[in-house]
N, C-alpha and C positions, 0 to 999 in steps of 0.2 A: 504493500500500500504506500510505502514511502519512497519507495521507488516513482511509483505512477506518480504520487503526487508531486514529486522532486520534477519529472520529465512535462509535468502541466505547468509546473511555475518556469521551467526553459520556453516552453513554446510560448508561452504568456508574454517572458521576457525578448523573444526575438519581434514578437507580433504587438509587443505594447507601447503606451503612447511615448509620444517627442518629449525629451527634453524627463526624462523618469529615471533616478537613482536604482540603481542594482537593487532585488531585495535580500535579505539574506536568509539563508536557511530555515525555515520553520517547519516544526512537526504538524499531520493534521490539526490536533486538538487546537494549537494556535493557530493555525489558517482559519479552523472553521470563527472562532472566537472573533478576528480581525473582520471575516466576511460577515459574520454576527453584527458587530461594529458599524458595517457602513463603508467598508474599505472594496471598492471598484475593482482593484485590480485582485486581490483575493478574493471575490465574489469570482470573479471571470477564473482565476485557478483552480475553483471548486468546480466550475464549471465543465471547464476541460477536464478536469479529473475525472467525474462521474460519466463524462463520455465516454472516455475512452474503456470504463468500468463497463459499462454500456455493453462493449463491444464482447464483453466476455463472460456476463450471465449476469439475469434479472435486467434486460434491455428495458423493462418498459417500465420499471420503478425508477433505474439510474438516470436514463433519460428525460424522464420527468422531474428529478432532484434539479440533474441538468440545467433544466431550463426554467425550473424557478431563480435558481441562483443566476442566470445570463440575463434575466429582465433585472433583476435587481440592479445588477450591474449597469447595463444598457440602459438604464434610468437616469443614471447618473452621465450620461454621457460616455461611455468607454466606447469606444470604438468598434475593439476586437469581440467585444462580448454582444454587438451587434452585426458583428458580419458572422461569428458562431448562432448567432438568433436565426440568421436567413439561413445559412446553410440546415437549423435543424426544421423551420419554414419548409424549406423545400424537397428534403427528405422525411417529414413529417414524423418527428422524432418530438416524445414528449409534450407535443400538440393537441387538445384536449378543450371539451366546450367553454370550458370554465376561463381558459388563457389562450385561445385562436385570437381571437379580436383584439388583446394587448399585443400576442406575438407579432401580429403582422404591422400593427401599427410602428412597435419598435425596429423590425427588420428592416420597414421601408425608408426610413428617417437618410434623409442626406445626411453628407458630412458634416455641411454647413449648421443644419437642426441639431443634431450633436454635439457639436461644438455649443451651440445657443443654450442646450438644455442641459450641459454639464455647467457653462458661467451660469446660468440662472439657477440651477442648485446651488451652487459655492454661495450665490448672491441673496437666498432664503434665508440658508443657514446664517450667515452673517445679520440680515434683518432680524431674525427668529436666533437672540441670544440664549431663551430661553426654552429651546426645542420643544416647543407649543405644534402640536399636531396641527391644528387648525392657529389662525391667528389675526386679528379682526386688520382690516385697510386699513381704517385710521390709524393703526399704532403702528402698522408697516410704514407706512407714511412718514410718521415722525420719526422714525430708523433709519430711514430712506435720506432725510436733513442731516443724521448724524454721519451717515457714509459719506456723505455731499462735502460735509465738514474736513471729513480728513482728505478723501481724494481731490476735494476742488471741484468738482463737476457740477453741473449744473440741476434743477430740480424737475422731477420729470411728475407725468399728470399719471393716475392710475383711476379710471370711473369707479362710481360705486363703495364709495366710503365708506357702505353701513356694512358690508358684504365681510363675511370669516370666507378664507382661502386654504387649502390645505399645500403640501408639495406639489402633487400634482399639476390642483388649477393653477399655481402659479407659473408652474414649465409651462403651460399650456398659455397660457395667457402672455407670457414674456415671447413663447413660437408667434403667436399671433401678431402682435407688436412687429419684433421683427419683419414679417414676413408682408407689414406694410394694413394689415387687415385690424383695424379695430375690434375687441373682444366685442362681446357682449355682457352687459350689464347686470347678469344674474341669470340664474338659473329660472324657465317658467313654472311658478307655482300651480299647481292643478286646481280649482276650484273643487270649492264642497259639494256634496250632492244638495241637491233642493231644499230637500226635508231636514237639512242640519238645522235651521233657525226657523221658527215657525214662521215668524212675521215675512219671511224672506218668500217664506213659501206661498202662503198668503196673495202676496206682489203678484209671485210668478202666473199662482193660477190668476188671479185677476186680468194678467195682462194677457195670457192666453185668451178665455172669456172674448176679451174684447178684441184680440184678435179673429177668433172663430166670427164674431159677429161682425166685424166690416168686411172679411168676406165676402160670409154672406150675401149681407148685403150687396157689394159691390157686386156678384154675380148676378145677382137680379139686378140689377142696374145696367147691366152688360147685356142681357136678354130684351131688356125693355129699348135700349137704345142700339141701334142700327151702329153699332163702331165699325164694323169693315166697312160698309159703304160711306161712310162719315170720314171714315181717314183715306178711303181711296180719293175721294172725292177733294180732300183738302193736297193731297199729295197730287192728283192733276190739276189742280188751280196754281200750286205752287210751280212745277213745273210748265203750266202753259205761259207762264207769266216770264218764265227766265229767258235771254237770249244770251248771244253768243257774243255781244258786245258788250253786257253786262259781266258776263262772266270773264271776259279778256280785261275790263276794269277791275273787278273786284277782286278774281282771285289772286292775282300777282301781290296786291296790295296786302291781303288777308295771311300770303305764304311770307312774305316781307316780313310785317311786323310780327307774325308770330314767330319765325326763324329769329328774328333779332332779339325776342325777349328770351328764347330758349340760348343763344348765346350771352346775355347777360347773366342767367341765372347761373350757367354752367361755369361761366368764370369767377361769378362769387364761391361756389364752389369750390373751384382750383383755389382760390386765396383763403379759404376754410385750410384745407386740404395742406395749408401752406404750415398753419400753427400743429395739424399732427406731426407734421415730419420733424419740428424741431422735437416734439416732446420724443420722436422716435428716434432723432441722433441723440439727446440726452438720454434715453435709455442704452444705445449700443456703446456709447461712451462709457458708461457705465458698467456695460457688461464687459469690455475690452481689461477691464479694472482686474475680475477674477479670470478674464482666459482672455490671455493676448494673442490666442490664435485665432480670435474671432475675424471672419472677414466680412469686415466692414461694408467692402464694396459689393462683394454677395445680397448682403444686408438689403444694400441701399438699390441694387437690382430689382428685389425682392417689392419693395416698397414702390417703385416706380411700376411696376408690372402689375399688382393690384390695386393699384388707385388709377387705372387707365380711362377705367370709366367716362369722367366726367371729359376729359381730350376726346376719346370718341363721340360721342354726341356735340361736341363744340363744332367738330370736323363737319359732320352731317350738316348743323344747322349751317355753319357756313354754306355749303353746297347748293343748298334751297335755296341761301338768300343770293347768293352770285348768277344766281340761273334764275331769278325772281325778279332783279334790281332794272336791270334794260330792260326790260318786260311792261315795270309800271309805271304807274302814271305820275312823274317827279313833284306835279302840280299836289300831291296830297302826302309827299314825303318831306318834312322838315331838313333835311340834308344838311343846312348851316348847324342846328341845335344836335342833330346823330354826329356829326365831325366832334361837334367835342366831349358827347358822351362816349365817342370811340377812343379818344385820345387819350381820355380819364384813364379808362379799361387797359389801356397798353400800358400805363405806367403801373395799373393794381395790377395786373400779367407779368409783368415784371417784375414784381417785387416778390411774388410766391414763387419764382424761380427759386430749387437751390443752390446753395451755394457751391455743390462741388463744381458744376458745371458756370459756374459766374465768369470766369474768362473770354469763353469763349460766347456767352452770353452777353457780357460788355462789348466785346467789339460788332457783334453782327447786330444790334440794337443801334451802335454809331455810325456802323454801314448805311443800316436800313433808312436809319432817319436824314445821312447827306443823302443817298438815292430819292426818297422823297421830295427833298425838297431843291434836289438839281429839277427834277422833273414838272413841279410846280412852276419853277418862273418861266416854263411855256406859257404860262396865262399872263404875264406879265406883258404891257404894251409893248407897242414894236418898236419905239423909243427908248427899251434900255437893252441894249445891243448887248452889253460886254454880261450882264446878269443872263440873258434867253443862250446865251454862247454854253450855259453851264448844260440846259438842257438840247444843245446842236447834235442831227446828226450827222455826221459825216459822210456815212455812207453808209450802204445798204449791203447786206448778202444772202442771196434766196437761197434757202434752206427746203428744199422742193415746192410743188406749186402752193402750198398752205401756210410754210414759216418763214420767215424772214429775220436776218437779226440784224438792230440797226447798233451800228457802231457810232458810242458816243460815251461820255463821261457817265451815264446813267449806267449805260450796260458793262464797262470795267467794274464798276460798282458793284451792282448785282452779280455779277461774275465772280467778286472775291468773295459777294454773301453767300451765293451757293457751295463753294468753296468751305467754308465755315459751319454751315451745315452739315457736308461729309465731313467735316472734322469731329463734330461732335457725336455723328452716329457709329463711326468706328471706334470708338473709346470704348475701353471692357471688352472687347472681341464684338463690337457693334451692337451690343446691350444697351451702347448708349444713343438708340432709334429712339426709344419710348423712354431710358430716363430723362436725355438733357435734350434730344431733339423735339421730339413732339410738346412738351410742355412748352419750348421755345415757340413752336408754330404760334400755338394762341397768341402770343406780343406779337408775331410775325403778321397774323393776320389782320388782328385787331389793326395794323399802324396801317396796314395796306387798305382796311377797308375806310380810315377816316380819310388816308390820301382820296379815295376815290369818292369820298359825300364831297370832301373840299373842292375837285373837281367841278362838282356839281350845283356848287355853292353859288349864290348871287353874292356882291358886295351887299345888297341892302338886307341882305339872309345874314350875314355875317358881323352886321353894326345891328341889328337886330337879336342876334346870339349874344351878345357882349351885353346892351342892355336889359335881354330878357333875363341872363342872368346874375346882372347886378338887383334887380329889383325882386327877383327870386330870395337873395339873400338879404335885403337890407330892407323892402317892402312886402316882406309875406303876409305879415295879416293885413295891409291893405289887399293885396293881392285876394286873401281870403277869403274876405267879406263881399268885392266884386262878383267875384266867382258865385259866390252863395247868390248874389244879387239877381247872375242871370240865371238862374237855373230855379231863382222861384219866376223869375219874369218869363221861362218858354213854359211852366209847368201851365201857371194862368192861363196863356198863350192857348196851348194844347187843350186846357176845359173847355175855354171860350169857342176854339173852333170844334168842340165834339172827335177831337186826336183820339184824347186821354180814354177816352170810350170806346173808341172804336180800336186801340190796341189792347184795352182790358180785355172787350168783347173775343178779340180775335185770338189771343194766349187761351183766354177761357174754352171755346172752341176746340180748338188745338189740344188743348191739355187732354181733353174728355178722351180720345181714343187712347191717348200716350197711359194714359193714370192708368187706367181700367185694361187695358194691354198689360201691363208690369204687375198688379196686384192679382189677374183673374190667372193667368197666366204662368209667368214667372214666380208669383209669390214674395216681391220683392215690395218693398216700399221706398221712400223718396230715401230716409236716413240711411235704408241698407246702399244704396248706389251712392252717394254720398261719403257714405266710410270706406264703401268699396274704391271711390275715386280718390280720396285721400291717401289712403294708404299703397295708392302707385306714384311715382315720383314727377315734378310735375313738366320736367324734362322730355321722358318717356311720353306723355299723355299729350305733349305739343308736338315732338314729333310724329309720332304716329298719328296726329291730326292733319298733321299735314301734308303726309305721305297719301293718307284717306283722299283729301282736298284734290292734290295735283292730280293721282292717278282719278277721279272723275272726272278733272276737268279734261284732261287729255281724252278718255270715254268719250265726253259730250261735245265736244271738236271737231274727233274724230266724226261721230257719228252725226254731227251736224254739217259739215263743212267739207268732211274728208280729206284726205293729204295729199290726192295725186298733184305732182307737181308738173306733169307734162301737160303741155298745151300744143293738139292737133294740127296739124294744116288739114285735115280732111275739111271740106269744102258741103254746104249745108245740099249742094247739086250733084256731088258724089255721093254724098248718104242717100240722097233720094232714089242715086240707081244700083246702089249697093241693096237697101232697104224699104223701098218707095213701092208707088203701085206696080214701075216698069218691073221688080222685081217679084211680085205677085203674081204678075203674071203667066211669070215663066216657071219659077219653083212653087209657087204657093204662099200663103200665109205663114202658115206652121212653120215652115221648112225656113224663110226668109229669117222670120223671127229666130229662131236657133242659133241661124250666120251669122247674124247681125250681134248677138250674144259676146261675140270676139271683140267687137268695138267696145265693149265696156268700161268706162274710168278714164273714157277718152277725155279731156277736158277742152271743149271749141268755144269759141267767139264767132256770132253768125251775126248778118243783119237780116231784118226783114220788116212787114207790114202790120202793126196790131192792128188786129182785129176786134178783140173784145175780150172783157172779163168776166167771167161770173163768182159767185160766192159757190165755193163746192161744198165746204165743212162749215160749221160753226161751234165755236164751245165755249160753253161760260161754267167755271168753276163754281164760281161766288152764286148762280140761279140756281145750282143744281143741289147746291147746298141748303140754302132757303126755300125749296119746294119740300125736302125732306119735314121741314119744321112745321109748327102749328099756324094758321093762317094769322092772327096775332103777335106772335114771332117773329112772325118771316115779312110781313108789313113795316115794322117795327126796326129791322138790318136791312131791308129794302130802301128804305127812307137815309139810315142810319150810313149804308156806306155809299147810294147811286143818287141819284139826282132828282129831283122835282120836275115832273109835266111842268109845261110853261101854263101859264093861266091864258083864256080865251076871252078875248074881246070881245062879245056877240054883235056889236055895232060895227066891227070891222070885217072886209072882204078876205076871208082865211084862205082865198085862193091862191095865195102866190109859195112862191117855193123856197124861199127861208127856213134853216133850219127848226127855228121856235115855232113857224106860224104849221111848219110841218108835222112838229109834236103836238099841239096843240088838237089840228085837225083828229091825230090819231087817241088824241088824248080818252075822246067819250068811246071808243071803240075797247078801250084798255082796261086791265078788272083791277088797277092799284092805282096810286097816283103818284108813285114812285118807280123809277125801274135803276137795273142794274148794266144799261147796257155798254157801258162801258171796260166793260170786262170781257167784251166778247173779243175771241181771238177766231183768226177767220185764214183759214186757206182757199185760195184764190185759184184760179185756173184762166190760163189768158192763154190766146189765141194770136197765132203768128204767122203768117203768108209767106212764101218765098217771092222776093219782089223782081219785076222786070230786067234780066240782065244780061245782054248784047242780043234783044231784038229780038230775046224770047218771054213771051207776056204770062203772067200770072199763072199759074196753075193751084186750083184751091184744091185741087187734091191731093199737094205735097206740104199742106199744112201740118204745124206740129200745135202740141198745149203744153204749155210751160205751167208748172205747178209754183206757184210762189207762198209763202209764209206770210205771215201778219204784218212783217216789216215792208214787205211792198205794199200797203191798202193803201195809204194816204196817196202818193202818184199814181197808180194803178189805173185808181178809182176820175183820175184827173185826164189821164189821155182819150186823147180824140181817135177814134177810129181810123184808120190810113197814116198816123204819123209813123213816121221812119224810125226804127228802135235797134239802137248794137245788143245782144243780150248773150253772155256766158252763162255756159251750162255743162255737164258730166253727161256724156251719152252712158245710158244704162239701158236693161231689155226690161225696160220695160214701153207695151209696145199694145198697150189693152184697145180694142176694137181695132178701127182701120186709121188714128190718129195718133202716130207715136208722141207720148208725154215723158216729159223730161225736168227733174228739178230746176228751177229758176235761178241761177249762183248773184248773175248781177245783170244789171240793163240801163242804156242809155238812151234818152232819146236824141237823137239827131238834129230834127227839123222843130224844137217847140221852145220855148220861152228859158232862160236862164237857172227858173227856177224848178225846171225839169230837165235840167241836162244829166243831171248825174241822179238817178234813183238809188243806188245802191255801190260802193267801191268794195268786192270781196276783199275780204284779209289775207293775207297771204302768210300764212303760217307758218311755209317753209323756210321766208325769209326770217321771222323773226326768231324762229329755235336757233337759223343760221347766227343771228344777231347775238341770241345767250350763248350759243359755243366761244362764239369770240372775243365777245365779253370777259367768259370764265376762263381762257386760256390767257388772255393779255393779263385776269386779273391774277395769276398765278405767277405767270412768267416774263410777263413786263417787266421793266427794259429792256433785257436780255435777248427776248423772242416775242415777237410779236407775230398773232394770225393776220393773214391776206386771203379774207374769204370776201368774197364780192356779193355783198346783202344790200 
């Protein structure tokens, strides 16, 4: 036996830790006594002793002695009594249900966690003078001041004051630290059953009771009122009402300012994010105290790789807002007052940088800001020669047909900032992507994006900014009291005109399907969705709102407008012999239509002769609504949201054709004295001739019918018969009776008054994605490379 155990404590000694004095000779009785003790590297000699026992009878009690004594050890950090753990892991030696889920926790442990969980034991013991099993925060705390005292170090945060800690949670909780992740606050207590406190119980059923009965309730409420067709009905009101000019205004604006609040929050964040990391170098400083083989930069790896988070989502929201910004409409973007909430934000970006990476941090920050502002005195008049010289380019070098790089004092600049960038991400064997690179983006971008509001900036936006924000600080509760002033003055406003009513009226409406959807249904109530939306982050909840946002509006574009960006030469006289009677007559109808299926997505420019328009469809959300209602009701929102019959003169001649004298007339024929018609949305159907051309006359049997939208009625309804019309359209098959019909895209009149020359300018879609690529490429890569896409 003293042989084996002599030959455990050699292997021990060849496989044991750095920087370890010889031990000298000991008999079992004192081995076990010292591993009794607390002593790592005699736990790990027992260890291997029992193994190797192991091997030569009663394998599956020594095995097990084993491997109690290796966790012991491996507890403390030992190394070798952790790579003995894995090996008995993986030959599943003395593995058992009781210690599986300790073994393999300790097997897997890096070097690095070993190291962390041997100084954090040294670092217990030292707090815990008085080897207190358990041992409360606060008195760790004031331990923690006296270590502070002799090493010099600085005082680090521990949550949870009230909390006892044992060894364990404290290894556990100093890994987590380390490793960049915030513990958690305490263990979750389980609640009591019901019936532990009467009066508790009492509540419950009570609230139960009243739950069972608004049910109820609300199902019979559900039954009695018509909610699918009340919410289909309000869901095509809302959508016959949207168009595609409304949505190219609003949403750009909507993805804007919601991307830029989701990059401010996320950078307060990063400057949260700034005071853990100190308390986590004051912890590793600390722990360097009891094991100076801690590394440090593992550490600080560690920390930057799980706090990514908050740089991912910063990254996205820029994304949005760069691919949003050319898009919208500058007239409803403050641009001078966002330049120096951006400018704030790069100096608090700046300042949560840490410090290992501050070198290379200080200069590309001094890079970025002369680049900046070499390229601003472009805007400078043409009278300061030697200043606009700082932003010249010299010369140009195409970089194939899309990139170009313009050579000048901007792009040396940028040149050596890029430069500074790969400096910082090869640091650590390029570890340092995500600790000093990516937290630098955010300064990087925040400064890029106030260069580009300053851009956009007016002078009187900008003497505007400087006074809006002196009087911010030095006149608030004037400022205050105005504010309050107007907002009782538009509330009055809103009574007086029956607003305030008719957006009660209309939420109230609205809510009726939503409520009774979510409680008959789901089972949920307002508070549960509520807590449910609180307790997701509110980063998360603005992203994914906007992702929801773009990818419809892209849907309703698409599906309104379509992308094809080719535009035909086929000629409105070849379709006709492509597609026309002459070819009716030779293949047929059927057969023609099928052919003609190939022209599809064509997009043409024809001229021709209107004919005429008729009303095809009509739909009124808001009538269809109010017929569901009680004739009291529905008189009542009738009145409420549409307009008053004119009143009737009886003395005067109601013959003529004036709108009013027109309502009027229909007025006694009508069963309300209000109508809604203003809400009606109407598809149109107009009528196009091919006209006379080189001495060949009219043929009304190669007319087509243009389908137009709501947005043609007002002109439409204005043209005279015979006038001359340019009008874009998508040939598609569709091709019903013997009069091919074809979406309406846009139309000119030719021969008619100024204020019908233009009915309609399509959007042209492809140009302006073209216009956000470019955008977001100059705004990444400017000075240095600039795109050459022709929008």
């Amino acid at each position: 036996m003293q042989e084996r155990l002599k030959k455990a404590e050699l292997e021990e000694a060849e496989a044991g830790e750095e920087d370890e004095d010889p031990e000298e000779d000991l008999s079992f009785e004192e081995m076990e006594e010292k591993a009794t003790s607390g002593d790592a590297r005699a736990q790990t000699s027992l260890g291997r002793y029992y193994l190797g026992l192991a091997e030569e009878k009663e394998a599956e009690l020594n095995n097990r002695l084993a491997v109690d004594w290796l966790v012991q050890a491996a507890k403390q950090g030992r190394k070798s009594a952790a790579r003995l753990l894995q090996r008995c892991w993986i030959q599943r030696k003395g593995i058992g249900e009781d210690n599986e889920e300790e073994v393999r926790r300790l097997s897997t442990e890096s070097r690095f966690e070993q190291t962390v969980r041997k100084a954090a034991m040294m670092m217990f013991r030292k707090l815990n003078p008085d080897r207190k099993e358990k041992m409360a925060v606060s008195e760790m705390m004031e331990n923690v001041g006296q270590v502070n005292a002799v090493h010099g170090t600085t005082h680090t945060h521990t949550p949870g004051s009230g909390q006892f800690v044992d060894l364990d949670d404290f290894v556990e909780i100093t890994k987590r630290y380390t490793q960049g992740m915030a513990p958690s606050t305490g263990s979750t207590q389980s609640q009591g059953p019901v019936l532990q406190y009467p009066i508790t119980a009492v509540i419950e059923v009570k609230d139960q009771l009243i739950d069972w009965a608004s049910r109820a309730g609300v199902q019979w409420l559900s039954t009695v009122i018509p909610t699918h067709h009340v919410n289909a009905l309000i869901f095509f009101f809302i959508i016959s009402n949207l168009t595609v000019d409304l949505f190219a205004f609003f949403i750009p604006l909507l993805v804007f300012y919601l991307s830029f609040i989701s990059m401010v929050i996320c950078t307060l964040r990063i400057f949260q994010s700034s005071k853990a990391w100190e308390n986590f170098s004051a912890l590793t400083t600390l722990l360097t105290r009891f094991e100076p083989g801690l590394d440090v930069e593992q550490a600080e790896s560690n920390f930057g790789w799980n706090n990514l988070e908050p740089y991912l989502y910063f990254l996205i929201s820029v994304f949005f807002i760069v691919f949003s910004f050319p898009v919208a409409d500058k007239g409803w973007i403050p641009c001078s007052e966002l330049s120096t909430v951006a400018i704030l934000f790069t100096v608090v970006s700046y300042k949560s940088l840490s410090p290992s990476g501050a070198t290379y941090a200080k200069r590309a920050l001094i890079t970025e800001v002369a680049t900046s502002l070499c390229s601003l005195t472009s805007l400078l008049p043409q009278s300061a020669v030697l200043l606009r010289m700082l932003s010249h380019t010299f010369t140009t070098l195409p970089l194939g047909d899309s990139v170009v790089m313009k050579i000048s004092l901007p792009c040396l600049l940028d040149l050596y900032l890029y430069f500074l960038f790969f400096s910082m991400a090869k640091q650590r064997g390029f570890r340092g992507t995500y600790c000093f690179l990516v937290p630098y983006l955010v300064c990087f971008l925040w400064c890029e994006f106030s260069v580009v509001l300053l851009q956009n900036s007016s002078p009187v936006g900008l003497i505007r900014t400087c006074v809006g924000y002196f009087l911010f600080l030095f006149a608030l509760p004037v400022l205050a009291v105005g504010l309050a002033a107007m907002v009782l003055i538009q509330l009055v406003k809103w009574f007086l005109e029956l607003e305030l009513t008719k957006m009660i009226v209309t939420l109230a409406v609205c809510a009726v399907p939503v409520t009774l959807r979510l409680w008959t249904r789901f089972g949920l109530s307002l508070m549960d969705v509520f807590h449910s939306m609180s307790q997701r982050g509110a980063v998360k909840l603005i992203l994914c709102c906007v992702t929801m946002v773009m990818m419809f509006f892209w849907m309703y574009v698409y599906h309104s407008e379509g992308l094809q960006g080719y535009n035909s030469t086929l000629t409105w006289r070849q379709y006709g012999q492509l597609c026309g009677p002459p070819a009716w007559k030779v293949k047929g109808v059927a057969q023609t239509q099928i052919f003609c299926t190939h022209l599809d997505g064509h997009q043409v420019t024809w001229t021709g002769r209107f004919r005429q328009v008729r009303v095809a469809e009509t739909e009124n959300g808001a009538q269809s609504v109010i017929n569901l209602l009680p004739v009291f009701m529905g008189d009542w929102l009738r009145c409420l949201y549409g307009e008053t019959y004119p009143k009737c003169d009886p003395l005067r001649n109601n013959s003529t054709n004036t709108p009013d004298e027109e309502l009027c007339v229909i007025k006694a024929l009508a069963k309300h004295t209000c109508h809604v018609k203003r809400y009606d949305s109407y598809v149109l159907e107009v009528g196009v001739g091919m006209p006379e051309e080189d001495g060949i006359p009219e043929d009304r049997a190669r007319d087509i019918k243009l389908v137009a939208s709501h947005e043609f009625r007002q002109v439409l309804l204005r043209l005279q018969p015979g006038s001359l019309v340019e009008f874009s359209t998508t040939l598609e098959g569709r091709l019903g009776g013997q009069v091919p019909s074809f979406e309406l895209k846009a139309i000119y009149c030719l021969d008619c008054d100024s204020s019908l020359l233009t009915v309609k300018i399509e959007r042209d879609w492809r140009r302006t994605t073209l216009n956000s690529v470019k955008f977001a490429f100059d705004f990444f890569f400017s000075p240095f490379l600039s795109a050459r896409i022709d929008v």
